[in-house]
N, C-alpha and C positions, 0 to 999 in steps of 0.2 A: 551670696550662696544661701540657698535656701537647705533647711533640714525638716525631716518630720520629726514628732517627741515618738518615743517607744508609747506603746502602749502595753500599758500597767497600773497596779496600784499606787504607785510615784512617778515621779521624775528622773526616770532614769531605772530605775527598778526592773525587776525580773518582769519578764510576762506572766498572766495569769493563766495555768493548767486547766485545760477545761478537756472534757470527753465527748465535746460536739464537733464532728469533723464536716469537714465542707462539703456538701453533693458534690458527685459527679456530675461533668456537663454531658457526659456521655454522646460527644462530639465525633462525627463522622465525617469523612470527604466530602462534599456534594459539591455539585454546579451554579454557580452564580445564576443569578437570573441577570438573561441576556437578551441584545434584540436581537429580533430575528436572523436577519442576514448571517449573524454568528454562529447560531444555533447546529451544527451541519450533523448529515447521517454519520460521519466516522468519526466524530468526536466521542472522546472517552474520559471518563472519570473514574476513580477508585474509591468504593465503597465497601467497606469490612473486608480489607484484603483481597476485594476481586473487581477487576476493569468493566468496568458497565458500560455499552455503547451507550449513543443518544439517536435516537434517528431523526431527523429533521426534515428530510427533501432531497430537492436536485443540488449535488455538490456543485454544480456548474454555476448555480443563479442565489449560490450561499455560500460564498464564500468568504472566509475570517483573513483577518490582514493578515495572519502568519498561522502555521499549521504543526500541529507535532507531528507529522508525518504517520501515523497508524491511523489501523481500521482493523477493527474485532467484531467476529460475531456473536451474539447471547448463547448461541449456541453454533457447533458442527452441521451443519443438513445439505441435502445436496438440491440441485435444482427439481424441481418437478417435472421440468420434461426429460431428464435424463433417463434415457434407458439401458443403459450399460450396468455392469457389476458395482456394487458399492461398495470399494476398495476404500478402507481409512485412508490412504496414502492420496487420494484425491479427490477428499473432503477440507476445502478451505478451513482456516480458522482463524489468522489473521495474518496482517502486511503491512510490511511497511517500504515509506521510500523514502529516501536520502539523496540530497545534492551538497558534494564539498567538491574545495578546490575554486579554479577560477574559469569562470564559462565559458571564456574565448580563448583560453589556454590548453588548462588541464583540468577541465570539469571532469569530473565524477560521478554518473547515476547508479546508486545503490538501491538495489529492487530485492527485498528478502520478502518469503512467503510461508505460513507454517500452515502442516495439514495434521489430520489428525491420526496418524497412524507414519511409523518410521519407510520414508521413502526409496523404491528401491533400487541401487545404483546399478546394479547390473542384469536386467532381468531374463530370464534363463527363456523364455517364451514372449510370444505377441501379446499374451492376457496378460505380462507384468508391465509392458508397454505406457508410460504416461508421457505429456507434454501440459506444462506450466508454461502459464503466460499472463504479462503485464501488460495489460490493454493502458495506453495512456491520450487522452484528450490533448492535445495541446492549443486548441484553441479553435481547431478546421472540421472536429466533426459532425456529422450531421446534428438537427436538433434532435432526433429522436433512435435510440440504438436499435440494431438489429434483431436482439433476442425477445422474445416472446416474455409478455409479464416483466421485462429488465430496460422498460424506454432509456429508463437515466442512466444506463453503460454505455456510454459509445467512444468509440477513439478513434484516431485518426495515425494511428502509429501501434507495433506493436513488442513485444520484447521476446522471445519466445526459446525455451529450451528445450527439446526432445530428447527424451531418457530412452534408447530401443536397445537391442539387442547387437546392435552394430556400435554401439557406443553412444556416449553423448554429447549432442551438437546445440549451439546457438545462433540465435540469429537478431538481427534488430530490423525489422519492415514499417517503411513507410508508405501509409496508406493514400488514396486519394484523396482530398482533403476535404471534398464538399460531399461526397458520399460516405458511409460507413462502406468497411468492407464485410461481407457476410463470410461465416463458417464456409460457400461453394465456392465464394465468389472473392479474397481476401483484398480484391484490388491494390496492391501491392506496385506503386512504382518505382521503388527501391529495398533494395536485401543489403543489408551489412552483415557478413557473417561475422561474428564473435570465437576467437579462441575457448576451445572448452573448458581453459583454466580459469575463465572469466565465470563457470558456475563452479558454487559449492554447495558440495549436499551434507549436511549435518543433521540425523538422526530421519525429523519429521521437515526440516529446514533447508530449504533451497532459496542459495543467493547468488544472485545474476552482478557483472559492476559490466557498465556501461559507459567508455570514453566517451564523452560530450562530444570532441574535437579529434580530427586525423591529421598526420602527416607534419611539419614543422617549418617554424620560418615561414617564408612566403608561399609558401604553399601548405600552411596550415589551412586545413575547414571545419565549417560546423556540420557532425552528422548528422546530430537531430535537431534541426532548425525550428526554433518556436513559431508556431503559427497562428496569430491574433492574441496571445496570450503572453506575458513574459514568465520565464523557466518558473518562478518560483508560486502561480495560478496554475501550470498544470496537474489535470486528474488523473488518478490512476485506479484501475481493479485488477485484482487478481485471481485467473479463475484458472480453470482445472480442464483436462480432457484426457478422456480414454479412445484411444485412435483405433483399438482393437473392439467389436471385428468390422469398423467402419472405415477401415484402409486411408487412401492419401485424401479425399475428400472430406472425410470426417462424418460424412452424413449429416452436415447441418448441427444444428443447436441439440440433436440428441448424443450429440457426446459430451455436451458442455455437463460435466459434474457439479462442479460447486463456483458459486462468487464471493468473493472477500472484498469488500464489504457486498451485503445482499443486494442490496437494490438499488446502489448509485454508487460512487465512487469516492475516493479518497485526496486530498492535496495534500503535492511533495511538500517535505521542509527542506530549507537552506539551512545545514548545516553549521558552513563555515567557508567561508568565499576570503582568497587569498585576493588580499588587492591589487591594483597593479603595480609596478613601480615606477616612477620617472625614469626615462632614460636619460 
């Protein structure tokens, strides 16, 4: 066993009083230096109390072995071609996505998103009207996305909740997989509609859950089938639209309000995957 001696004027002795105190290292959070590939746009670190994105690139072609699942923006803004009112309530500011449970049982996709003004659940007119949506990549969409200035959002599936006047409704669409689907054009070859208890809106906070899997026993499926990628590589964004006064069309990319993250996308985390059991 080793020991060290006190240090003092003996052996053993008091320490020596002194009035020179140690500097501060006046040590902050920061980010490793890392290679590249790791580097990604929705990465975030905490510096004096506040989440600092990183921006890197295409989430698609930098992607880290495992992900905390958010995406923060430096700041609120909306898109620049949006031409609608600019409603805080559909001004992204950040998201996140969650996978628990077991994939081929009882997956779980957890899609929350915050905006920046308190969102509103029952709106008394078409101008309170909003729809949040979870665009997610899973591996089939095109190289390059359909919004103008936003190549690196594309998806091939989408998640989507509409807040109107008639109440609020969910949905989960699968897109075509070697095209994007456009704002006129959503190519959509499958609709899962979602129970409405499946969204919650809390304040500025709307969260979507998402069964992975339908039905049970042998006649269990997968609803959202990964496509080129496995569950825990796909992207996701979360943007914003005002559907008023551009009706069921939307008018294209000028109703799209805001992206979370800006300019490319985010990777889910794996939570916590129950494993399977022998039978």
């Amino acid at each position: 066993m080793f020991s060290r001696p006190r240090r003092g004027t003996g052996h053993g002795g008091p320490r020596v009083k002194s009035d020179r105190r140690r500097p501060s290292s006046k040590a902050v959070v920061g980010v490793e230096p890392l290679e590249g590939r790791m580097l990604l746009s929705y990465l975030v670190f905490v510096k004096n109390h506040k989440v600092i994105p990183v921006y890197g690139g295409d989430a698609r072609f930098h992607e880290p072995l495992y992900s905390n699942g958010l995406a923060f923006k430096k700041q609120a803004h909306f898109y620049p071609y949006y031409t609608g009112p600019k409603r805080p309530e559909l001004d992204g500011v950040s998201a996140t996505a969650t996978i628990s449970g077991n994939r081929d049982t009882d997956g779980i996709l957890t899609l929350s998103g915050t905006v920046a003004g308190p969102i509103i659940q029952k709106p008394k007119d078409a101008a309170q009207d909003a729809i949040y949506i979870f665009a997610i990549d899973r591996g089939g969409a095109s190289k390059v996305g359909p919004f103008p200035g936003r190549g690196h959002i594309r998806y091939d599936a989408q998640v989507v909740a509409n807040i109107t006047q008639a109440g609020i409704s969910a949905s989960v669409q699968l897109n075509n997989v070697s095209i994007n689907g456009t704002p006129q054009n959503p190519l959509a070859t499958t609709t899962i509609n979602l129970s409405s208890a499946s969204v919650k809106i809390k304040g500025d906070n709307i969260t979507i859950t998402v069964p992975l899997t339908s039905g049970s026993g042998s006649t269990l499926t997968t609803q959202i089938p990964s496509i080129g990628k496995a569950i825990n590589q796909w992207n996701v964004n979360f943007f914003t639209r005002n559907p008023s006064p551009y009706g069921s069309h939307m008018n294209g990319y000028h109703s799209i309000a805001s992206f979370t993250p800006e300019n490319t996308m985010f990777q889910v985390t794996v939570q916590h995957v129950t494993p399977i059991r022998a039978t």
